[in-house]
VOMAR-893519 format. One record per residue (C-alpha): residue in three letters; z, y negated, x negated. Coordinates in steps of 0.05 Angstrom, whole numbers, plus 5000, padded with zeros to 4 digits. Layout:
BEGIN
ALAZYX ...
END
This chain:
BEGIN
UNK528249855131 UNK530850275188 UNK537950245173 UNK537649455166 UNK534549325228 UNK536150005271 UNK532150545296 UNK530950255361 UNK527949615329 UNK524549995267 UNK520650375324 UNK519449865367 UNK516349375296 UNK512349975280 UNK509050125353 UNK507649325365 UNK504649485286 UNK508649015260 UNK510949435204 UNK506750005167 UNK510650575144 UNK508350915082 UNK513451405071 UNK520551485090 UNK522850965047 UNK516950555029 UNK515150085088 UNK510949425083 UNK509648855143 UNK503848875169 UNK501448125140 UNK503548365071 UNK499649065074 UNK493348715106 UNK493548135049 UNK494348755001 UNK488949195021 UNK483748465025 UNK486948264948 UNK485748964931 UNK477849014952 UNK477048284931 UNK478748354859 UNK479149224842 UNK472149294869 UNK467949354800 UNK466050114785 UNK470950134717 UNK477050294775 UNK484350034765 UNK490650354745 UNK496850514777 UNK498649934726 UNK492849424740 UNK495649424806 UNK502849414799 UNK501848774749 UNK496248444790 UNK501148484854 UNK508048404810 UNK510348954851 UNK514749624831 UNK511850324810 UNK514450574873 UNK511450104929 UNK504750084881 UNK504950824881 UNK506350884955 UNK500350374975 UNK494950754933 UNK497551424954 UNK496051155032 UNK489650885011 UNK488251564971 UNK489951935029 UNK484951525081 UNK480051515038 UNK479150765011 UNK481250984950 UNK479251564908 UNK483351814845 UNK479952024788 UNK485752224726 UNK489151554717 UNK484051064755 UNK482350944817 UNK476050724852 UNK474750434917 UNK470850784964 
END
């Protein structure tokens, strides 16, 4: 995202918090992490959990940006892992 943009404008997208960096490489808009994180309470929130997989297909997203996403969650505590599933908090 950074190189297509440049660092100037990355940072400046981020501060306004128009863009949420997950990792170095792994950065979503803001409208498309906030629609994410509502789809994601709206329809995971049952006490089974979801997989890494539920929410890849549910979101038609890649392993990486699903992984990325619950690993933030994970690490703010909305999410808790548990061996392969996840559970909201």
């Amino acid at each position: 995202a950074q190189e297509e943009v440049g660092e100037e404008m990355y940072f400046a997208l981020v501060d306004l918090d128009r863009l949420v960096p997950l990792t170095k490489t792994v950065v979503f808009r803001r409208e498309d992490y906030d629609h994410m994180l509502a789809e994601l309470r709206a329809h995971f929130a049952g006490p089974e959990g979801f997989s890494l997989g539920d929410f890849r297909d549910h979101f038609g997203t890649s392993r990486k940006y699903a992984l990325a996403f619950l690993e933030h969650l994970d690490d703010l505590g909305v999410t808790q892992r548990g061996d392969d599933v996840r559970y909201l908090k």
